[in-house]
C-alpha positions in Angstrom: 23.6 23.0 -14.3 22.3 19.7 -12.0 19.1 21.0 -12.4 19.4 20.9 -16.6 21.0 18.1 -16.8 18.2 15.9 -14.7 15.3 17.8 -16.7 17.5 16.7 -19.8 17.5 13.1 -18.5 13.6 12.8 -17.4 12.7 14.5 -20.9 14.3 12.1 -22.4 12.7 9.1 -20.7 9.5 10.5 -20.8 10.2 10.5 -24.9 11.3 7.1 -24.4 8.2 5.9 -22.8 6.1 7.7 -24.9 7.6 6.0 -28.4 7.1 2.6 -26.8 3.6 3.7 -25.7 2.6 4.5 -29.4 4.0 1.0 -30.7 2.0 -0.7 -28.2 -1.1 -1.7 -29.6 -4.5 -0.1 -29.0 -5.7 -1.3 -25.0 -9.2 -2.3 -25.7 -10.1 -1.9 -22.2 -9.9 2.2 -22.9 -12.9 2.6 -24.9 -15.3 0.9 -22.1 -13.0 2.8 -19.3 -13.8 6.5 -21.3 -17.4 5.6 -21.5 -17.5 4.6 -17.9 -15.5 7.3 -16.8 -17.9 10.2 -18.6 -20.8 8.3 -17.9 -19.9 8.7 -14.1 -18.7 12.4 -14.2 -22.3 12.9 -16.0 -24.4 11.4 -13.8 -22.8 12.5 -10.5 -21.4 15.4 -8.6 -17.9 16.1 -7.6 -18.4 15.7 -4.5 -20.3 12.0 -4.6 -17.2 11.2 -6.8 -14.4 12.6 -4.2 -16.3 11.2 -1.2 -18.4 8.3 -2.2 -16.5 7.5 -5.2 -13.0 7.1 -2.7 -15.2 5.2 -0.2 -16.5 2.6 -2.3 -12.8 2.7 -4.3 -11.3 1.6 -1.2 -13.7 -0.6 0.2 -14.3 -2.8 -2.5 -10.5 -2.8 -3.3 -9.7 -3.7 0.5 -11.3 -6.6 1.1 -11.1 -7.8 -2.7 -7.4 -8.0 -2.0 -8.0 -9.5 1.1 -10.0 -12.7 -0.4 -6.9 -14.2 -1.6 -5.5 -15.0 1.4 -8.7 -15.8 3.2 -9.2 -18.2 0.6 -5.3 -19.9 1.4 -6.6 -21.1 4.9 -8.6 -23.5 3.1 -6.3 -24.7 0.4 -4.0 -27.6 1.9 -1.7 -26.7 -1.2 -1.2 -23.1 0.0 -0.3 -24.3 3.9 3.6 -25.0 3.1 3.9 -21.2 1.9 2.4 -19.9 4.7 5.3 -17.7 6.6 4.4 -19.0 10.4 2.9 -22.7 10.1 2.8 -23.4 13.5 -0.1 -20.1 14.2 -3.0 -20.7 11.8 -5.9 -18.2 11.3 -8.5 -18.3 13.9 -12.3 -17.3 13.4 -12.1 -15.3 16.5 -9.4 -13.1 15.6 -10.6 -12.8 12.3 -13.9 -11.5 13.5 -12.3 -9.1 16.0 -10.3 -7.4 13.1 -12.7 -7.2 10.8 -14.9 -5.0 13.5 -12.0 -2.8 14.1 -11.7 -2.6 10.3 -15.3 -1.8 10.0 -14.8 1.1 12.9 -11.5 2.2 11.2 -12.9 2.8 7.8 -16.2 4.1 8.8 -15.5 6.4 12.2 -11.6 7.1 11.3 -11.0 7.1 7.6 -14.9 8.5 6.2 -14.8 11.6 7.9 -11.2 11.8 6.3 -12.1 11.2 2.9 -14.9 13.4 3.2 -11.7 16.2 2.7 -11.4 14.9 -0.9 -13.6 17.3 -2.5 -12.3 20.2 -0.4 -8.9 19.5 -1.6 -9.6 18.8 -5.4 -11.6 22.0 -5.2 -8.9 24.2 -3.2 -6.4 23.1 -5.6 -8.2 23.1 -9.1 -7.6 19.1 -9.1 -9.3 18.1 -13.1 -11.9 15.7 -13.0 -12.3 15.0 -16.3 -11.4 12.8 -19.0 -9.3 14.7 -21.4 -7.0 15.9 -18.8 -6.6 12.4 -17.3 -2.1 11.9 -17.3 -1.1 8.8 -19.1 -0.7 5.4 -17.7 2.9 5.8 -17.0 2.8 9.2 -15.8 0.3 7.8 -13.1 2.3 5.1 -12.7 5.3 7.5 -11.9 3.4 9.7 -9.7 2.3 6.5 -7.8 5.9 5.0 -7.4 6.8 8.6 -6.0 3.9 8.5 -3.4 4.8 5.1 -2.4 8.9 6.4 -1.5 7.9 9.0 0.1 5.1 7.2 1.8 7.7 4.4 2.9 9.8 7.2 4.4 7.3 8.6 6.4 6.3 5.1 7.9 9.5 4.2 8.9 10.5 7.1 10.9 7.1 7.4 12.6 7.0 3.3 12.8 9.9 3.3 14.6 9.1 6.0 16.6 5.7 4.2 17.9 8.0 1.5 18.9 9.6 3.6 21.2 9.1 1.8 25.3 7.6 4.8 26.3 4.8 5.2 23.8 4.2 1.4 22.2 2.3 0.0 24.9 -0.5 3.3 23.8 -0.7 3.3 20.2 1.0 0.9 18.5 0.9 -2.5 20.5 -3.1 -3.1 19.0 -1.6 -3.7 15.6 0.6 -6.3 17.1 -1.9 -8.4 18.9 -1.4 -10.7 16.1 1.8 -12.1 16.0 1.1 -14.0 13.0 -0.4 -11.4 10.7 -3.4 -11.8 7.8 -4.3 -9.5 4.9 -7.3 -7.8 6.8 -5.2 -6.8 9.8 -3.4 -4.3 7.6 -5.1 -1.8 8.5 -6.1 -3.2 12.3 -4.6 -0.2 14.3 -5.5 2.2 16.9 -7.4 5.3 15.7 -4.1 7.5 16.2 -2.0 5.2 14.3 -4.3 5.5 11.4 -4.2 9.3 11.9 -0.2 9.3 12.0 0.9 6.3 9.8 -1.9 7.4 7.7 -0.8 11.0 7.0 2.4 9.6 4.9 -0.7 8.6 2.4 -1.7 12.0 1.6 1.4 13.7 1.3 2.3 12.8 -1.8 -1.0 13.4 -3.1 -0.6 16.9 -1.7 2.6 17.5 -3.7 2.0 15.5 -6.6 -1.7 15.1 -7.5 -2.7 16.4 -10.8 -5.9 14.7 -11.7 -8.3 12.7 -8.9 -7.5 9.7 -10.8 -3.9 9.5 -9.0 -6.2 9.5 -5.5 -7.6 6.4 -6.8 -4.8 5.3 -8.0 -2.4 5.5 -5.7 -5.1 4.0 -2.9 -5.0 1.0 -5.1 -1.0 0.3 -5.2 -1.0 0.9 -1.4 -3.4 -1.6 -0.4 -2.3 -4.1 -3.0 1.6 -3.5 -0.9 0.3 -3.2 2.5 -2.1 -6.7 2.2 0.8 -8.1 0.6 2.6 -7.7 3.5 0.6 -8.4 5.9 -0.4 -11.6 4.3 1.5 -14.5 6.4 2.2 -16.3 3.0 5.4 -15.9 0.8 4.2 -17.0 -2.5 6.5 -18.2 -5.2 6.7 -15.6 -8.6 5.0 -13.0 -6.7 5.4 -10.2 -9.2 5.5 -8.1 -6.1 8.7 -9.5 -5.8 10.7 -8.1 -8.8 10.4 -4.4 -7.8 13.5 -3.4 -6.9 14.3 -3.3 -3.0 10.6 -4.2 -2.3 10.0 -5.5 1.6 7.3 -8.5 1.1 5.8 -10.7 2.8 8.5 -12.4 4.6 10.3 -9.2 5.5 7.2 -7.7 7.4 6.4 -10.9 8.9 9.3 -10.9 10.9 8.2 -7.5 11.9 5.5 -8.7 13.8 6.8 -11.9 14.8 9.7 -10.2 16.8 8.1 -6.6 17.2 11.6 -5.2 16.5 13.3 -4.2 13.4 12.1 -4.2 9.5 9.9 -0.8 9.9 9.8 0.3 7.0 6.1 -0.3 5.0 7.2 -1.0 1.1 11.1 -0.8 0.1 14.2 -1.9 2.6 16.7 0.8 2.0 16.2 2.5 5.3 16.2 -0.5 7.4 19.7 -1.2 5.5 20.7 2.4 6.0 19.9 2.4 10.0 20.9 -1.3 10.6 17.1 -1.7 11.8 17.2 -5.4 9.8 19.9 -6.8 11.1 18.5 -9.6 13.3 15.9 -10.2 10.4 19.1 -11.0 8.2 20.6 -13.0 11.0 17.6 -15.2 11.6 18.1 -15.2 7.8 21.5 -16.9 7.8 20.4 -19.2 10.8 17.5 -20.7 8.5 20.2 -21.2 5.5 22.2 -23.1 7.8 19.3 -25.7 8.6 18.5 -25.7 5.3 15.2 -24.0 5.1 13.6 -21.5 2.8 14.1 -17.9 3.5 14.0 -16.1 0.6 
């Protein structure tokens, strides 16, 4: 009877969405997007799109996101919404992580991708353009990868916390204790292996077209850079998801190496009480009158 009743209710908003879809008027970024998009699965294999295609994808996403607050260190203006003032980006540590980026991506994460064909194939995964979901139904799938994603990260975040264990794994990731959009994905090799695997299970359970793959890379490095930025920008639109970490919220992560684990939304760290001293430092800023929030 549950099980009706919720089918009932997400038929019904997927009608919804759909009626406001069809008042909207015609996106006239499509057209070029089709063209592109056959033009590409025309000229190139599968697998040059499941392996190059994803490597490129997240390349050029990962350090395009990362410009922005590159570009802050320069701008006087952006200095007073930078979280930690007093430990300003240095050259050398910025040229330390992008090395271990460079290793990450190339000797960690390529031979990873390199799986993307092998899974589209195993699982029938559509390429093409007339089976490509709607915008909101990618949109969903990607909001369902990033819960369960968050889930994963705080369990196993926390758990590479643990005395016995940080000192091994997950102390490289904190050697800056003020952190910077490129250092989001500055880890040691088995961190990227286990943080990393919360990434792929939801394209295992919910990928229906190798879009989503591309997709979904693109919402997680716009949330994890954002994190990691060290700036709390005003009218972030970040911001208006509901329950979403930011900025401020991770910063204290790595400012204090305790508490806050979770990667996107802050319900667990509410649930387990793991932000409580970020909400108390919270309250002690309020009462000196400085911006916390």
């Amino acid at each position: 009877m549950a099980t009706n009743e919720s089918a009932s209710i997400f038929s019904s908003a997927s009608l919804a969405v759909e009626y406001v879809d069809s008042l909207l008027p015609e996106n006239p970024l499509q057209e070029p997007f089709k063209n592109a998009w056959n033009y590409m699965l025309n000229n190139y294999t599968k697998f040059q799109i499941a392996t190059w295609g994803s490597l490129i994808v997240h390349e050029v996403l990962y350090f395009l996101f990362c410009l922005p607050g590159f570009l802050f260190q320069f701008i006087p203006f952006m200095k007073k919404y930078k979280i930690q003032k007093e430990k300003p980006e240095t050259w050398e540590n910025q040229w330390k992580c992008f090395k271990v980026i460079l290793f990450n991506h190339f000797c960690i994460q390529l031979p990873l991708i390199f799986g993307t064909y092998h899974f589209t194939e195993y699982f029938n995964i559509p390429y093409d353009w007339e089976r490509m979901p709607r915008w909101y139904l990618v949109l969903a799938r990607c909001f369902c990868c990033a819960v369960i994603e968050d889930t994963w990260h705080y369990f196993l975040h926390r758990l590479l916390h643990h005395k016995r264990i940080y000192k091994y794994i997950h102390k490289i990731h904190h050697e800056f204790q003020a952190p910077f959009g490129m250092e989001a994905e500055y880890a040691h090799p088995l961190e990227t292996l286990i943080l990393g695997t919360g990434f792929f299970i939801g394209i295992v359970l919910l990928c229906d077209h190798v879009i989503l793959l591309w997709a979904w890379v693109t919402v997680r490095l716009i949330e994890t850079i954002d994190v990691h930025s060290g700036y709390d920008i005003p009218l972030n639109p970040l911001n208006l998801i509901p329950f979403y970490a930011g900025s401020r919220h991770h910063d204290f992560h790595h400012m204090n190496f305790i508490g806050n684990y979770a990667s996107t939304f802050t319900w667990w760290d509410r649930i387990f009480g793991t932000d409580s001293q970020f909400n108390a430092y919270n309250e002690k800023m309020k009462k000196f009158g400085k911006k916390t929030e």
